[in-house]
N, C-alpha and C positions, 0 to 999 in steps of 0.2 A: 055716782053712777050716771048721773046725766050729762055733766061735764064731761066725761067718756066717750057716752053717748052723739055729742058734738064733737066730738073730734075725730071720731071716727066719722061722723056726716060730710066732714070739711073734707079726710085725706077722700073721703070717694070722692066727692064732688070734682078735689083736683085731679084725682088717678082720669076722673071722665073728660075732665077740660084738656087735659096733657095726651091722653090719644085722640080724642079730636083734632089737635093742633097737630100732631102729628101725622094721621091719616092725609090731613091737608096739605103741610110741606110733602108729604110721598107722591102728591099728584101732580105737584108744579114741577115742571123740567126747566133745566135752565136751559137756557134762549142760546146760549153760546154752546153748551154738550148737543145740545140738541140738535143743533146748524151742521155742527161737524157729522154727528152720527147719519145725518142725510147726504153729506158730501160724503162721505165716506162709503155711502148701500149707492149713491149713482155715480162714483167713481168718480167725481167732481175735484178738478184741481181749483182749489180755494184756499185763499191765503187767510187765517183768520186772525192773525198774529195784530191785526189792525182794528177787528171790530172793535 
């Protein structure tokens, strides 16, 4: 029962590591979508084919 007990303590611990790392990648935008989605809302002729 206690060896259970741990194992069950380890999968929560990772269920809680694995959406924090997740919540975290959902907030970082990438640099290059990101560029465009602004060229794109001020009608910006920008070539990004280079960044």
């Amino acid at each position: 029962m206690i060896a259970e007990e741990k194992i069950n303590e380890a999968i929560s611990t990772n269920e809680k590591a694995f959406l924090e790392n997740l919540r975290t990648i959902m907030q970082i935008p990438s640099v290059k979508g990101s560029s465009e989605k602004v060229a794109a809302e001020k009608d910006l002729d920008i070539d990004f084919s280079e960044v």
